[in-house]
N, CA, C and O atoms as a Maestro MAE file, in Angstrom:
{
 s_m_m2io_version
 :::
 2.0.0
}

f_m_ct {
 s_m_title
 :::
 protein
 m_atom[264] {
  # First column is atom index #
  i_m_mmod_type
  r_m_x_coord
  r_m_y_coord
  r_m_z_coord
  i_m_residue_number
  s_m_chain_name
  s_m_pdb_residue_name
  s_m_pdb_atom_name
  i_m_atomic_number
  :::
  1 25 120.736 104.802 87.658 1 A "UNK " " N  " 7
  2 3 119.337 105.149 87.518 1 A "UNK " " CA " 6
  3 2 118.653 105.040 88.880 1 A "UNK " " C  " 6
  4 15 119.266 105.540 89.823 1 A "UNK " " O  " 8
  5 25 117.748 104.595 89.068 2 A "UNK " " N  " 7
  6 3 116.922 103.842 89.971 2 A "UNK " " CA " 6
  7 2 117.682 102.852 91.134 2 A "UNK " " C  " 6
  8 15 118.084 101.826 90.585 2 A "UNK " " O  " 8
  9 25 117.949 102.880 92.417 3 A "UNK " " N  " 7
  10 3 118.223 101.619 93.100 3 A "UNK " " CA " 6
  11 2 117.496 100.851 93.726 3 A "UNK " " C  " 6
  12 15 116.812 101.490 94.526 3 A "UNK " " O  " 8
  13 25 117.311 99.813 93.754 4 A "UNK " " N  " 7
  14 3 116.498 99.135 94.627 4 A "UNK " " CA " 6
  15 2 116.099 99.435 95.747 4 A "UNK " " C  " 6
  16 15 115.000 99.109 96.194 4 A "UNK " " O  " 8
  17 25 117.085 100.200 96.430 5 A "UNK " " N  " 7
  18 3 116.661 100.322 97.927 5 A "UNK " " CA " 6
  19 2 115.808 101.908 97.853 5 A "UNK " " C  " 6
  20 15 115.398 102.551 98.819 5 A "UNK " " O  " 8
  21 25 115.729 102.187 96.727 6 A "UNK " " N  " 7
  22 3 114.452 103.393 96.591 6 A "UNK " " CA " 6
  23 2 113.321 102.521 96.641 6 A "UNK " " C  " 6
  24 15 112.749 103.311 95.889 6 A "UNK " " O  " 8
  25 25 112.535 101.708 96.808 7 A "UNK " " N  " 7
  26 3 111.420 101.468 96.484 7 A "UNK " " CA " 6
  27 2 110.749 102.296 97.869 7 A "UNK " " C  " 6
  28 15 110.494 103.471 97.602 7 A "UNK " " O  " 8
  29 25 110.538 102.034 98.784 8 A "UNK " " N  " 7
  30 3 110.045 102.872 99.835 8 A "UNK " " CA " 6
  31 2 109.662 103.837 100.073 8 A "UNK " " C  " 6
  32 15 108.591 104.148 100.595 8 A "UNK " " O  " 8
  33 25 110.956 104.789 99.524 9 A "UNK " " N  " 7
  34 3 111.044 106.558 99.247 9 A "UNK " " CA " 6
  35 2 109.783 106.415 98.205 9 A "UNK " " C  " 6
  36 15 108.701 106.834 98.619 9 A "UNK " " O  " 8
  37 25 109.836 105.893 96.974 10 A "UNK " " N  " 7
  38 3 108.533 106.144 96.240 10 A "UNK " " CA " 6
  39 2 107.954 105.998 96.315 10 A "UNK " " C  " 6
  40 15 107.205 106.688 95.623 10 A "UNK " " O  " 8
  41 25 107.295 104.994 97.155 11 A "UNK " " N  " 7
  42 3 106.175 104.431 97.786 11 A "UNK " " CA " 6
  43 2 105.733 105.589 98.715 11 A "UNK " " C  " 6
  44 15 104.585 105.913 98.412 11 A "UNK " " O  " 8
  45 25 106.237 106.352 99.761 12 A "UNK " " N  " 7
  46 3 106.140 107.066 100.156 12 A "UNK " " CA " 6
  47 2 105.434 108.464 99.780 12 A "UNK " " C  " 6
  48 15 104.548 109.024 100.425 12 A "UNK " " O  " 8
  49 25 106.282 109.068 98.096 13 A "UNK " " N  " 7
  50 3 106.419 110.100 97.842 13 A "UNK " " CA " 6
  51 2 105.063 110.055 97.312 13 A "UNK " " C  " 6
  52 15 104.325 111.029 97.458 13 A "UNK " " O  " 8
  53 25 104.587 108.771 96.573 14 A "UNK " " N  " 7
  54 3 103.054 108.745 96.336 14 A "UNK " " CA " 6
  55 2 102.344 108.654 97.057 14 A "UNK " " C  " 6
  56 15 101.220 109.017 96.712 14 A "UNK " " O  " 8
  57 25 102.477 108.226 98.227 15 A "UNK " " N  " 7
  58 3 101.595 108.522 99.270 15 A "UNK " " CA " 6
  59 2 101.137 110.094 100.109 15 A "UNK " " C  " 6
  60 15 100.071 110.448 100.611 15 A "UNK " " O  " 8
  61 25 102.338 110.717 99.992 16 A "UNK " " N  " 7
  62 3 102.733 111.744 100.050 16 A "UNK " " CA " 6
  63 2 101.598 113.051 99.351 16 A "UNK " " C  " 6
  64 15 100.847 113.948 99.734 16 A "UNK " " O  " 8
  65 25 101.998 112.540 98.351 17 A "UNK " " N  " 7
  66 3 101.005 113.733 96.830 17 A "UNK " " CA " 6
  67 2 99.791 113.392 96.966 17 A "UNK " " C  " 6
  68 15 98.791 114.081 96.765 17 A "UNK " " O  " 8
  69 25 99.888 111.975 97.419 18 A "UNK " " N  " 7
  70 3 97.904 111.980 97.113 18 A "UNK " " CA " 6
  71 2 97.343 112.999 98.374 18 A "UNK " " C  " 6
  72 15 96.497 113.893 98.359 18 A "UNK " " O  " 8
  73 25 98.346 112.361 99.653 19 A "UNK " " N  " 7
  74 3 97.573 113.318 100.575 19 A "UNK " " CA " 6
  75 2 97.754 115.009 100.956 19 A "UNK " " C  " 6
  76 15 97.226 115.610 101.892 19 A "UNK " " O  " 8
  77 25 98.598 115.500 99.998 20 A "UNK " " N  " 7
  78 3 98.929 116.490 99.432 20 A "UNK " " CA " 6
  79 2 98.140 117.055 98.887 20 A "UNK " " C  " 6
  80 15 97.770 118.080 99.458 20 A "UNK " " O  " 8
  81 25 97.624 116.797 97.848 21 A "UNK " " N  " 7
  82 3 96.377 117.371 97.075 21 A "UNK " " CA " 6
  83 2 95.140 117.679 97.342 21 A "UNK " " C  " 6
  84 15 94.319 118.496 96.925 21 A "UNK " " O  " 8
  85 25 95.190 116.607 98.357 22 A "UNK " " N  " 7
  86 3 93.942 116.913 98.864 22 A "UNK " " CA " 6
  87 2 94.063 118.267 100.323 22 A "UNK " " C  " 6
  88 15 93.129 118.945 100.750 22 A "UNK " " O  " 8
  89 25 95.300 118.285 100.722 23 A "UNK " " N  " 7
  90 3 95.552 119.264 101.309 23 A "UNK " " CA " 6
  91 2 95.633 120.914 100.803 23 A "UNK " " C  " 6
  92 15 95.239 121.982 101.270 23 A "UNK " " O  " 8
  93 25 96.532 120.391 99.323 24 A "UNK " " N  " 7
  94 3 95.923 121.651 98.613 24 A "UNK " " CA " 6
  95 2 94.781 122.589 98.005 24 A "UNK " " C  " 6
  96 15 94.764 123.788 97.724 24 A "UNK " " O  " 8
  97 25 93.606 121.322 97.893 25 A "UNK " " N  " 7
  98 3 92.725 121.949 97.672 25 A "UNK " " CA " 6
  99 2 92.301 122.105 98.825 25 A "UNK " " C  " 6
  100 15 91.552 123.057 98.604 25 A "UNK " " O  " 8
  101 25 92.225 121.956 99.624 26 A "UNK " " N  " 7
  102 3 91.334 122.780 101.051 26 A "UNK " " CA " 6
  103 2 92.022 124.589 101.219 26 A "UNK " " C  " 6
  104 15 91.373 125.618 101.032 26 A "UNK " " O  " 8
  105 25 93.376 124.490 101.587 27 A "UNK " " N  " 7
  106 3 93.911 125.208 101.865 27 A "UNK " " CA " 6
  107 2 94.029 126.529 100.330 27 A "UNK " " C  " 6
  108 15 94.106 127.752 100.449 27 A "UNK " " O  " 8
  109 25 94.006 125.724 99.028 28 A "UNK " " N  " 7
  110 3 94.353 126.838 97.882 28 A "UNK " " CA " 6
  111 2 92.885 127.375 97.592 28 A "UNK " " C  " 6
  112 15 92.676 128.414 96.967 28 A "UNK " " O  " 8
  113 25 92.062 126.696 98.026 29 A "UNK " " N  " 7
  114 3 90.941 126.052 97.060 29 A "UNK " " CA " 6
  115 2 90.830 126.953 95.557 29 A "UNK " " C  " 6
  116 15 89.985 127.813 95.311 29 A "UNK " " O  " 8
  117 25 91.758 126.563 94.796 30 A "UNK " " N  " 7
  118 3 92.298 127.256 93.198 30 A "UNK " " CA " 6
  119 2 91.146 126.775 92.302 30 A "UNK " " C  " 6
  120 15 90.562 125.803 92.780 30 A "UNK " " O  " 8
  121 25 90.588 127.283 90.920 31 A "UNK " " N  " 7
  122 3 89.989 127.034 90.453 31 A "UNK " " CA " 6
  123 2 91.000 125.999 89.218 31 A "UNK " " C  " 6
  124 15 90.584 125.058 88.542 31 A "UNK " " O  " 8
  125 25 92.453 126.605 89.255 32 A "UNK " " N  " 7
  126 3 93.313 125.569 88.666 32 A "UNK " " CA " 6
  127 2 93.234 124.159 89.227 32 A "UNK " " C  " 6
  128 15 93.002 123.171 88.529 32 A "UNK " " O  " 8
  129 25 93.432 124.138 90.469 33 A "UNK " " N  " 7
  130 3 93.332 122.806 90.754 33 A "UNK " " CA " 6
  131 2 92.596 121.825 90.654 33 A "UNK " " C  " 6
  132 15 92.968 120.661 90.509 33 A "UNK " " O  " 8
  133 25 90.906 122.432 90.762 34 A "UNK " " N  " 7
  134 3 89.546 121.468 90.329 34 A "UNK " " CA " 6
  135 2 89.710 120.835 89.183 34 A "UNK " " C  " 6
  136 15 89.256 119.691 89.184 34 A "UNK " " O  " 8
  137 25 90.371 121.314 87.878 35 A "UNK " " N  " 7
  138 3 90.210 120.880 86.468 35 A "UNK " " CA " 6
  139 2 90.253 119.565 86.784 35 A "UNK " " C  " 6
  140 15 90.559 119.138 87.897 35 A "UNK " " O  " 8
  141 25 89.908 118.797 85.688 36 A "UNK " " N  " 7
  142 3 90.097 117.294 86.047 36 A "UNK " " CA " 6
  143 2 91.326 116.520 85.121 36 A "UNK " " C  " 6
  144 15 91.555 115.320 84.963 36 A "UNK " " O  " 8
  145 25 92.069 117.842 84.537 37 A "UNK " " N  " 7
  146 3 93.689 117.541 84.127 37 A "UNK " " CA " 6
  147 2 94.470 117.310 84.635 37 A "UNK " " C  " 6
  148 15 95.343 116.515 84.288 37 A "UNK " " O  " 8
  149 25 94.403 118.098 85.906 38 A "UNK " " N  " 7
  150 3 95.254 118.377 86.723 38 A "UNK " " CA " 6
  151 2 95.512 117.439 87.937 38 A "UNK " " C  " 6
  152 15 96.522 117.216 88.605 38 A "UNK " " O  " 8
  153 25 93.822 116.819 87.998 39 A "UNK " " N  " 7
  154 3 93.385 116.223 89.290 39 A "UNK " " CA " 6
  155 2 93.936 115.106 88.844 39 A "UNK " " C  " 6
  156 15 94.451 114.329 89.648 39 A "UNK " " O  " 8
  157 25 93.919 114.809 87.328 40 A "UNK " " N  " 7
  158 3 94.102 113.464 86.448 40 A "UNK " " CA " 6
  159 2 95.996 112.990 86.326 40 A "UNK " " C  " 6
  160 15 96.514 111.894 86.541 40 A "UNK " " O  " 8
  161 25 96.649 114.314 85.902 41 A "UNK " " N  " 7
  162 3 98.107 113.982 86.503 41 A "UNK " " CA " 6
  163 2 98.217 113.912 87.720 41 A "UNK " " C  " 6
  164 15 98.965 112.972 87.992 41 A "UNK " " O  " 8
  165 25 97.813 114.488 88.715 42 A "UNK " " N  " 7
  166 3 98.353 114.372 89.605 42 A "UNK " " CA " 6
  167 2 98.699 112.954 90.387 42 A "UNK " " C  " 6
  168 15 99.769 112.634 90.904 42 A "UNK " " O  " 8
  169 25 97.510 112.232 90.317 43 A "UNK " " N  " 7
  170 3 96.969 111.220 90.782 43 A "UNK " " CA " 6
  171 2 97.503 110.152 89.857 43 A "UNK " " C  " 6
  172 15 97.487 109.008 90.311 43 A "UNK " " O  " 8
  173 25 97.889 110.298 88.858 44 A "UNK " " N  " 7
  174 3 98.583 109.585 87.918 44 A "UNK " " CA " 6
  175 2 100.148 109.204 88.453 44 A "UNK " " C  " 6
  176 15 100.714 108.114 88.526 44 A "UNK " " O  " 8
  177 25 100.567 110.472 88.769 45 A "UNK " " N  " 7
  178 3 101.744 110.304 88.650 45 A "UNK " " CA " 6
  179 2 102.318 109.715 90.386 45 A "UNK " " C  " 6
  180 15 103.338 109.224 90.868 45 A "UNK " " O  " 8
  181 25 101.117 110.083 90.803 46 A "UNK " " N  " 7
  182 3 101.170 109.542 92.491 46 A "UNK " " CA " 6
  183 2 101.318 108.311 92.799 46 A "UNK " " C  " 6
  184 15 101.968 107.698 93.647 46 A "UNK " " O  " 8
  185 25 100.170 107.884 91.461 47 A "UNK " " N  " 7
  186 3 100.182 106.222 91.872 47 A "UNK " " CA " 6
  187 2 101.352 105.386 90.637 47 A "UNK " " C  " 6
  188 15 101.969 104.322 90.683 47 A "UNK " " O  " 8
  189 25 101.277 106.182 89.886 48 A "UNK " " N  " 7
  190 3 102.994 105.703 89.077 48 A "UNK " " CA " 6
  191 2 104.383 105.563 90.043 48 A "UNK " " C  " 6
  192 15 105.186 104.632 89.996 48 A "UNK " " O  " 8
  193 25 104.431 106.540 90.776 49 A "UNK " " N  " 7
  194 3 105.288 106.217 91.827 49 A "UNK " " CA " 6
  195 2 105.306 105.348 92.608 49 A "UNK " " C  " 6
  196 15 106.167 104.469 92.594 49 A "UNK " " O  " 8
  197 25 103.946 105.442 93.819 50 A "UNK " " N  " 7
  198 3 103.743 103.732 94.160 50 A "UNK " " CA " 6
  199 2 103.921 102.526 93.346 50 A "UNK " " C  " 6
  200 15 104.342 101.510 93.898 50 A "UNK " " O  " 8
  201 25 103.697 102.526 92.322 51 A "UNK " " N  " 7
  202 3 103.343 101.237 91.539 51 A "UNK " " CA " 6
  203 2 105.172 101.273 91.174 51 A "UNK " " C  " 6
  204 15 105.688 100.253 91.632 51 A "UNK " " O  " 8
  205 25 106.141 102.147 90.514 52 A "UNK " " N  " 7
  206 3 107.386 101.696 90.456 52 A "UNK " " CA " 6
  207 2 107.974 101.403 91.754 52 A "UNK " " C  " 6
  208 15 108.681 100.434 92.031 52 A "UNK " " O  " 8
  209 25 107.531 102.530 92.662 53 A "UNK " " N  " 7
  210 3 108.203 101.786 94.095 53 A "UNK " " CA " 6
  211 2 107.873 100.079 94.311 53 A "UNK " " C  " 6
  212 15 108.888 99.395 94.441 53 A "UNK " " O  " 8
  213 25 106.828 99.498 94.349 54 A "UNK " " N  " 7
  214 3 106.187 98.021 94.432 54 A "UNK " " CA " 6
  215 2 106.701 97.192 93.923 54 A "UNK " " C  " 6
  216 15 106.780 96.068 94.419 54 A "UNK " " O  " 8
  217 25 107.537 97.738 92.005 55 A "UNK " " N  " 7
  218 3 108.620 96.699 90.698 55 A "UNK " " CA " 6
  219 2 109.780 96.950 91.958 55 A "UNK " " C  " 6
  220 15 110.192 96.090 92.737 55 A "UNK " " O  " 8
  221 25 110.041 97.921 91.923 56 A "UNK " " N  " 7
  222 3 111.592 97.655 93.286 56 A "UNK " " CA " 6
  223 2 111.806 97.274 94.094 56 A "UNK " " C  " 6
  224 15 112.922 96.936 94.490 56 A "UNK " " O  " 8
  225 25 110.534 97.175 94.759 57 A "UNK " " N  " 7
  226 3 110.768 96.302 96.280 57 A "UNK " " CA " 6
  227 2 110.878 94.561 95.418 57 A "UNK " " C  " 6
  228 15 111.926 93.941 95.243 57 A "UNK " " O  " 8
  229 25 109.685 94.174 95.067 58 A "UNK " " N  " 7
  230 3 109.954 93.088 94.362 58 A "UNK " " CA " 6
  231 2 110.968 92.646 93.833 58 A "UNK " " C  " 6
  232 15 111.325 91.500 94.106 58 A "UNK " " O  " 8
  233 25 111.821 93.572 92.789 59 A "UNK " " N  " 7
  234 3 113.027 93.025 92.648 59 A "UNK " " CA " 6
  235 2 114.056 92.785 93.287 59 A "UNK " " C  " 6
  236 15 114.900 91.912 93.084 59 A "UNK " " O  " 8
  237 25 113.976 93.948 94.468 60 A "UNK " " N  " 7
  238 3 114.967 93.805 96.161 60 A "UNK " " CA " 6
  239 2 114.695 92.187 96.447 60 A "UNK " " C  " 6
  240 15 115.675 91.443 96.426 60 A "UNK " " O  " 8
  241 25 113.688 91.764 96.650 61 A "UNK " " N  " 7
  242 3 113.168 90.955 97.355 61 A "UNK " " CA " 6
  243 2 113.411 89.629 96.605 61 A "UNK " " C  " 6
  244 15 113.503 88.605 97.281 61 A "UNK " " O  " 8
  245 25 113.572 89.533 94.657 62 A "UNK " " N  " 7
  246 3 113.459 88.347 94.243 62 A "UNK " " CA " 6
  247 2 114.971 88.207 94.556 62 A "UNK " " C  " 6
  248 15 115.275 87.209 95.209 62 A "UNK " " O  " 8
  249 25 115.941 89.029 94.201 63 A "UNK " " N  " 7
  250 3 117.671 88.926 93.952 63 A "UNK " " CA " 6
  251 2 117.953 88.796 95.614 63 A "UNK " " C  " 6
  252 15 119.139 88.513 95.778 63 A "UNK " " O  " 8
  253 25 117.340 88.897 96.700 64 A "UNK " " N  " 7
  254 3 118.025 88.486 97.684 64 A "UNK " " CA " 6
  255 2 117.402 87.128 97.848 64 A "UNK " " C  " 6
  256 15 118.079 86.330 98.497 64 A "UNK " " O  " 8
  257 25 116.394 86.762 97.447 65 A "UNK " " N  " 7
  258 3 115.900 85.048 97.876 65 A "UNK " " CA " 6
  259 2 116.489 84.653 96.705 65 A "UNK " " C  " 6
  260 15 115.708 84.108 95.924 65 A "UNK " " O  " 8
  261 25 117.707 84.766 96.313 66 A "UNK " " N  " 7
  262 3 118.190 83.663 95.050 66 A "UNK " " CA " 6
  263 2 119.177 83.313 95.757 66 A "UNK " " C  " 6
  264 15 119.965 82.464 95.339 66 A "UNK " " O  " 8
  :::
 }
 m_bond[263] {
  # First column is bond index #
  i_m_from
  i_m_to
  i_m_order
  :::
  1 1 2 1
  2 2 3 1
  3 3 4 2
  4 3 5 1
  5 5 6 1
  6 6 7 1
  7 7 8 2
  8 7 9 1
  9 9 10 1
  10 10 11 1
  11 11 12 2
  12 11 13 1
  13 13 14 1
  14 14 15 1
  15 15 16 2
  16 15 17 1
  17 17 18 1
  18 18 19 1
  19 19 20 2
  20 19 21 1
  21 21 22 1
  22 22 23 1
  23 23 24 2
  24 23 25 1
  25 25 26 1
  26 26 27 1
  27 27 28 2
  28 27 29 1
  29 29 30 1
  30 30 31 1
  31 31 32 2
  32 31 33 1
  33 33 34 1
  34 34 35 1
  35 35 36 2
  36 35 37 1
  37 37 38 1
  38 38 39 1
  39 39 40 2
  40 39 41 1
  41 41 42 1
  42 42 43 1
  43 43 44 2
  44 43 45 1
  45 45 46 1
  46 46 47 1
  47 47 48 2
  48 47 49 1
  49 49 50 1
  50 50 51 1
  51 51 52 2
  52 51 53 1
  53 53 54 1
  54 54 55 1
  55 55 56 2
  56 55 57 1
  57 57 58 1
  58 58 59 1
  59 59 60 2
  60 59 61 1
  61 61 62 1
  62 62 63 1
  63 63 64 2
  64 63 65 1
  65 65 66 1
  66 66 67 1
  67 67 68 2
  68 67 69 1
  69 69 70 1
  70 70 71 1
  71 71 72 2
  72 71 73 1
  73 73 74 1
  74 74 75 1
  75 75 76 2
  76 75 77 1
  77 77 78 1
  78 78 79 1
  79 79 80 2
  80 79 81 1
  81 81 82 1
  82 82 83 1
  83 83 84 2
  84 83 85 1
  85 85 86 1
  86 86 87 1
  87 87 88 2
  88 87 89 1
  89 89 90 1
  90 90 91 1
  91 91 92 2
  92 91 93 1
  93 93 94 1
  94 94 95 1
  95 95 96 2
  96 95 97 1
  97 97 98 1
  98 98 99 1
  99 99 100 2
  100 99 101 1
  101 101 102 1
  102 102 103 1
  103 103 104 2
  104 103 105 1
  105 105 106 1
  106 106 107 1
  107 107 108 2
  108 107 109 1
  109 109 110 1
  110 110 111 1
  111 111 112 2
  112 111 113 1
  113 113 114 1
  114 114 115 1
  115 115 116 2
  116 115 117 1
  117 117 118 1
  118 118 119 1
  119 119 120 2
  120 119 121 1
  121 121 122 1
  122 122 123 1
  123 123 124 2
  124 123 125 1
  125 125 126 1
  126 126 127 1
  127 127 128 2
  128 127 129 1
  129 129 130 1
  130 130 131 1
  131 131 132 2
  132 131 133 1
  133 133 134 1
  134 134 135 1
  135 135 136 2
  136 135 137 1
  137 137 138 1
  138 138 139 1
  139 139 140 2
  140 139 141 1
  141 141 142 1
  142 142 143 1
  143 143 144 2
  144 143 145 1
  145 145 146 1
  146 146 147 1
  147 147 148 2
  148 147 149 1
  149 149 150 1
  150 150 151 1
  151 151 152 2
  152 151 153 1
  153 153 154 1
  154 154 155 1
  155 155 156 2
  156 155 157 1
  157 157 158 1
  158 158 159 1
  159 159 160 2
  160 159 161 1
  161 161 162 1
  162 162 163 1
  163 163 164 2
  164 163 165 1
  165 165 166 1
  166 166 167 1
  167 167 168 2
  168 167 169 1
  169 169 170 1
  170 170 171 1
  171 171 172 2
  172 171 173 1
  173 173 174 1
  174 174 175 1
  175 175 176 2
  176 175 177 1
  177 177 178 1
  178 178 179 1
  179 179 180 2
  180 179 181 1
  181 181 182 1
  182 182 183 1
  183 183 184 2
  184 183 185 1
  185 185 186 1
  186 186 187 1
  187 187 188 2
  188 187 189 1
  189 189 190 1
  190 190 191 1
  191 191 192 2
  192 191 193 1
  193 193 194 1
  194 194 195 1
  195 195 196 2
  196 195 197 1
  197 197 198 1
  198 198 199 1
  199 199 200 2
  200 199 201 1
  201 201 202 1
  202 202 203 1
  203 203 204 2
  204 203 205 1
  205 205 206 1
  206 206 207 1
  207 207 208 2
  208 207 209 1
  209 209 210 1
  210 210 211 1
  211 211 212 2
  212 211 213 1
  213 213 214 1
  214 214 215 1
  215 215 216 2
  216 215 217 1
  217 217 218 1
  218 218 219 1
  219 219 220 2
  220 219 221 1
  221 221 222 1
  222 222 223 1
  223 223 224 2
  224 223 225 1
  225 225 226 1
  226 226 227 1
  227 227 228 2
  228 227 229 1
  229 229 230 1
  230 230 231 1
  231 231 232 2
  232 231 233 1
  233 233 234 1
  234 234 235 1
  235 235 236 2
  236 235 237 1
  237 237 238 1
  238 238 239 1
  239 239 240 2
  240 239 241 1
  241 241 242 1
  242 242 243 1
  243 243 244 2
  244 243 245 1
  245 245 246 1
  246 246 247 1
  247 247 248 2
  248 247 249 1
  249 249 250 1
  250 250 251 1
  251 251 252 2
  252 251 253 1
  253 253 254 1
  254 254 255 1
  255 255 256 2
  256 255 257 1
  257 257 258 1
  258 258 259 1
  259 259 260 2
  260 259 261 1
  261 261 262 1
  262 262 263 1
  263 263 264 2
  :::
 }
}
């Protein structure tokens, strides 16, 4: 599944999308993109990534201080 030593990459990839989006709307400026469904996954799933990247580093971090 998942390895520990991903936590970073996801941490990343949400960092990534958030500043992504906001790149897309400048550059698309789509009337799809304004919805606030869209704005609402997006940002969801951005910071779902950070936030599982954060359980992985943590667990990197508890199993090597044992």
């Amino acid at each position: 599944m998942l390895r520990n030593t991903n936590g970073p990459i996801l941490i990343a990839a949400g960092l990534f999308g958030i500043a992504g989006y906001e790149m897309a709307l400048r550059v698309l400026s789509s009337s799809f993109l304004s919805l606030d469904f869209v704005h609402g996954l997006w940002f969801g799933l951005c910071i779902g990534l950070e936030i599982l990247g954060l359980v992985l580093l943590d667990k990197n971090r508890r199993r090597h201080a044992a």
